[in-house]
N, C-alpha and C positions, 0 to 999 in steps of 0.2 A: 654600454653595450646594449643595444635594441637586441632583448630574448625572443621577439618574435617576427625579424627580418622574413622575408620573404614569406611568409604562413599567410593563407586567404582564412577569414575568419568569417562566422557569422552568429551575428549576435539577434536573440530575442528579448525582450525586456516588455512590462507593461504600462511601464512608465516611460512618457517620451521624454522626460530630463535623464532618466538613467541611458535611455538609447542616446542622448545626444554625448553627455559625461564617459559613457564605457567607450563609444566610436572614437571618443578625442582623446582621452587617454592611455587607449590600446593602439591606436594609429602612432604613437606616439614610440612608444616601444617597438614601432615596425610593421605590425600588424596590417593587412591591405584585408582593410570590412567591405566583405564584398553584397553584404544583406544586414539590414539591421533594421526590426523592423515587431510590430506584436506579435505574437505566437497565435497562430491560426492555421483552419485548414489552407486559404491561397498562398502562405507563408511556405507549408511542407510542401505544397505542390512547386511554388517556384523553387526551394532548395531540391525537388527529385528531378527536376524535370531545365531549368535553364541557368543552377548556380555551380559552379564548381567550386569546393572548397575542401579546407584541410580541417576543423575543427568548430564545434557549436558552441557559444556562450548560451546559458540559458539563464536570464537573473529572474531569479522564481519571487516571488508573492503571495500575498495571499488571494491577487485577482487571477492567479492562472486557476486556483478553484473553477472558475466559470469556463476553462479551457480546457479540463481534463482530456478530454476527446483530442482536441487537436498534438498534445502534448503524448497520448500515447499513439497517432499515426506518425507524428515524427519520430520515437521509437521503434515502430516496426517499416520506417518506409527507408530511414535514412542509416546507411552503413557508414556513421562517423563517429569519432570519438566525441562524447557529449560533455560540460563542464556543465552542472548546476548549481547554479552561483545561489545557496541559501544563507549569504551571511549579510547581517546591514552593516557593514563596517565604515559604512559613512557617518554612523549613530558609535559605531566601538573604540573609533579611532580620530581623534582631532585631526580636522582636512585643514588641507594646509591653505591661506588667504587664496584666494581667486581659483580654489581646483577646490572639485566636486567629492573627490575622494581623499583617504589618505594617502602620502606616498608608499608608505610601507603596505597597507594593504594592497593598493595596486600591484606593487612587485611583488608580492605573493601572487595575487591574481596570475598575473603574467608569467610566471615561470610556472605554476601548475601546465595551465595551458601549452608553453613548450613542450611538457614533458608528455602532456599528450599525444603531441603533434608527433613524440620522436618516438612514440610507443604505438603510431596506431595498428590497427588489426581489420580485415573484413569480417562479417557476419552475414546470415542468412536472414534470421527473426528477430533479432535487436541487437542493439550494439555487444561487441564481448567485453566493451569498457562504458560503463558510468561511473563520473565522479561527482559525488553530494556533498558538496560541500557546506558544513556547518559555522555556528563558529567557534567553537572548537577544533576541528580536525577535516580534513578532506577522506572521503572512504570508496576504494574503490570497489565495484562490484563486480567480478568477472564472470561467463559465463559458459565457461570450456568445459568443465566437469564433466565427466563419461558417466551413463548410467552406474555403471562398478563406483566410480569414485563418489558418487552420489551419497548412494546407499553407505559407500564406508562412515561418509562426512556424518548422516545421520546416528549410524548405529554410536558413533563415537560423542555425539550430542545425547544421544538416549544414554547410554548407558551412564552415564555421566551424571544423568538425574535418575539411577536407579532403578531404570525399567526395563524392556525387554529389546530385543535385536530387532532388525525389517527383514528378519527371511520372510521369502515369499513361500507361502502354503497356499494351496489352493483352499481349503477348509479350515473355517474358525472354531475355535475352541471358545464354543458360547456358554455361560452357566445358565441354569434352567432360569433361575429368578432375573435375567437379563434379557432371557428370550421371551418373559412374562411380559415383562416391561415394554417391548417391542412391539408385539403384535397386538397390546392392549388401546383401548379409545380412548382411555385417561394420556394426557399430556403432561410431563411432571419436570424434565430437565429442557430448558431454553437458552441456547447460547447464542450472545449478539457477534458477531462479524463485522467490525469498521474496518473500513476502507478506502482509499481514494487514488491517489495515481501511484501507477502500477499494482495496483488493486486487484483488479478481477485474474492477471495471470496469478499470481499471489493466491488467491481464492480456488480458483483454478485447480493450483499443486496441491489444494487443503482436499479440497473435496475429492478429490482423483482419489486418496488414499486414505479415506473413510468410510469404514465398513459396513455394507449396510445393514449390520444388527444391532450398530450402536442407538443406544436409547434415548436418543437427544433429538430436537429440533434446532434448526437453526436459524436466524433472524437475519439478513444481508443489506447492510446500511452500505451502499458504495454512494461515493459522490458521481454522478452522472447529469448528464445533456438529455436536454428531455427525447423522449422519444426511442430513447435508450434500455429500459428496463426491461422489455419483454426481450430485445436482441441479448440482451444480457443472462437473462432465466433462460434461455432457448441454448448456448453456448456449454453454460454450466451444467444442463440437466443431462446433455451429450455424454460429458465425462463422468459424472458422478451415478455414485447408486444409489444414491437419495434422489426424491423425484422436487425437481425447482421449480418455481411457479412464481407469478407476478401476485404483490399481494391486493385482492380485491375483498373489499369490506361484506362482513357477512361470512367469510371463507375461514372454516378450520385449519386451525396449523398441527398436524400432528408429527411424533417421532416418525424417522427417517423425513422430512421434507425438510426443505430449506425456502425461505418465504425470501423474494427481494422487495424488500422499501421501496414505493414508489416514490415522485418525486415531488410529485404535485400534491399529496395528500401527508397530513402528520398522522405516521400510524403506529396502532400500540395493538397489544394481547389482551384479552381476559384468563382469567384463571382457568379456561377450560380449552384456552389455547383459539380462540375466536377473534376476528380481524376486524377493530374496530378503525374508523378513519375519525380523527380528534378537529372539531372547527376549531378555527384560528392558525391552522396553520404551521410551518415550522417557524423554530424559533432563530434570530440569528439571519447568519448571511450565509448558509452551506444549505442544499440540499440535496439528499435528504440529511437532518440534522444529526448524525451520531450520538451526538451529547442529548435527544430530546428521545432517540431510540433506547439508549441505553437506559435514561430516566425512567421511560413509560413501561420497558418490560420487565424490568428486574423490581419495580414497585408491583408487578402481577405475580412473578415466580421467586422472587427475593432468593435464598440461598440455591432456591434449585436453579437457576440460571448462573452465566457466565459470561465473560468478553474474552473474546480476542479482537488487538488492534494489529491490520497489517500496514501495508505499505503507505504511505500519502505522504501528503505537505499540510502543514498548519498542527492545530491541537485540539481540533476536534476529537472530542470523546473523554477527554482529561478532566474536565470536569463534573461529568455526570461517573468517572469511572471513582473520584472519589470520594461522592456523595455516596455512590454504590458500596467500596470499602468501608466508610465509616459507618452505615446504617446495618448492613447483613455480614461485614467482614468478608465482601464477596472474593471470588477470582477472577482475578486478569492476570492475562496473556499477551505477548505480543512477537510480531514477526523480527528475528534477528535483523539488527543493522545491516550486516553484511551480507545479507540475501533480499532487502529491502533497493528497488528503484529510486524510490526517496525514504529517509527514516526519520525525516521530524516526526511525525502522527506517532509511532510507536516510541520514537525518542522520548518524548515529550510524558509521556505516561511513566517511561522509567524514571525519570528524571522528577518524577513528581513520587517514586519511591512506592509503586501502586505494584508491580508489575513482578510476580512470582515465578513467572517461566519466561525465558526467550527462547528462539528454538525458528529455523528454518520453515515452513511452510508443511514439509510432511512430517517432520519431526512431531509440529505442534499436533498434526492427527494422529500420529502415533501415541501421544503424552494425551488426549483426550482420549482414545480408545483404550488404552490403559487404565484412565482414571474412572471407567465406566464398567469395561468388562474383565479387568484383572489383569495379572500379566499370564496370560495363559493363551491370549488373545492376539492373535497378528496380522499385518495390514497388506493384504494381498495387490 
């Protein structure tokens, strides 16, 4: 039985052996590939604008790194159901003589994809279905939730780890020695921000509902396209009540700000929260490098710093997060699977047994404003 008779398909890949292997193995099944081809912007523009189709393959890597951009305009441009193929099962699973994949993994492949096809949905601002698939489990992310059901979904995340509820108050219940903390020029709690695709909405939801008496700075390692970082800081600073800023060397960082990593420069803290830029570089193949942010500022603020990892692909930040653990017995964070775009990046930290909280995007500001200003404290 061909599971994907009549369905028009379009496959991205970075690899043109996988675009030629998934085209003849999915054609195969029925499949009519109507695009197959790297993941770029003239790619989302020809699937908005001249391809008709029922469903996206995406075979992620670690080169779509260098595509972040293009990979979240096909999220906000294309109303399709998306498959993110993150599993090597060409390496998990013995292919059979003269075929590129396994059989059995292909027929998984192939029947997610129908079930796709038979579930899909419209949307406005991105798809209502992504699927990430690991290799362990395929995870869908949906994105209907009503503000009401939002809030319930969190309060039942918070309260769960023992803190407080997200009524809205218009006024914080601030303790004097927190508003010390605030309004003072000493710099004392620093937390890092990793991120990469679907990143910045992810970031976004964080800082929307962080208050702005909490006593923290915040550090923003996103993987970005150069050119990117001030459109970035400018985006953020909109919604948030912390004031965001591109980081330039020379420049203080204090509580309430959030500093974003540039991309072209390796950049770390001084102890009085000062913006140095490091020669040589980042390290690796990511910029900016997560793992070289997370090294350089929590070696300036050791215990009074923190990580949270959100959304991405790859394992950036897992091992500087637990060089960070073993040295100050630090904290990490990370963004829930199931509210994650992609959840290797924070996968990858759990799975490494580092990661003390998970929690949705406001949740985790909630559980940070808590852990700062008591539970007396709530996130308007």
């Amino acid at each position: 039985m061909q599971k994907l008779k009549d369905v028009q398909l379009v496959i991205a890949s970075g690899s043109e052996m996988n675009q030629r292997c998934l085209q003849e193995i999915l054609a195969k099944h029925g499949a009519d590939v109507v695009l197959c081809d790297f993941l770029s912007f003239k790619f989302v523009e020809q699937l908005e604008h001249n391809i008709k189709a029922d469903v996206i393959l995406v075979d992620m890597d670690d080169s779509y790194e260098d595509d972040d951009d293009a990979l979240d305009l096909l999220l906000e441009k294309i109303d399709l159901p998306i498959l993110f193929h993150d599993n090597a099962f060409d390496e998990l699973n013995e292919a059979n003589d003269g075929d590129c994949f396994s059989t059995r993994a292909v027929d998984k492949l192939a029947t997610k994809l129908a079930e796709l096809v038979g579930d899909k949905v419209v949307t406005h601002e991105m798809p209502d279905e992504v699927v990430v698939e690991d290799n362990q489990t395929a995870t869908t992310l949906n994105n209907n939730e009503t503000p009401e059901q939002e809030v319930q979904i969190i309060e039942q995340i918070v309260s769960s780890a023992d803190a407080v509820s997200t009524a809205s108050i218009s006024t914080l219940a601030v303790p004097a020695d927190v508003l010390e903390n605030v309004i003072s020029d000493d710099i004392t709690n620093v937390w890092i921000l990793g991120a990469s695709i679907g990143g910045p909405e992810a970031v976004k939801r964080f800082l929307a509902r962080i208050p702005k008496e909490l006593p923290v700075a915040f550090v923003l390692a996103q993987h970005l396209g150069e050119g990117f970082v001030s459109l970035l800081a400018n985006q953020l600073d909109r919604i948030s009540s912390f004031y965001v800023k591109e980081g330039v060397s020379g420049d203080t960082l204090r509580h309430g700000e959030v500093v974003v990593v540039p991309v072209d420069n390796r950049m770390s803290l001084n102890e009085s929260g000062e913006i140095k830029f490091i020669e040589g570089g980042w390290n690796g193949h990511y910029k900016p490098s997560i793992d070289c942010v997370i090294e350089d500022v929590t070696h300036s603020f050791k215990k009074q710093s923190g990580v949270i990892i959100f959304s991405g692909m790859g394992a950036d930040g897992v091992l500087a997060s637990q060089q960070f653990s073993d040295k100050y017995n630090g904290i990490i964070w990370a963004q829930s699977t199931d509210t994650c775009v992609i959840s290797s990046m924070p996968d990858s930290v759990r799975k490494a047994n580092l990661v003390s909280y998970s929690g949705s995007p406001e949740a985790l500001a909630l559980k940070i404003a808590v852990q700062y200003m008591g539970k007396d404290s709530y996130i308007v």
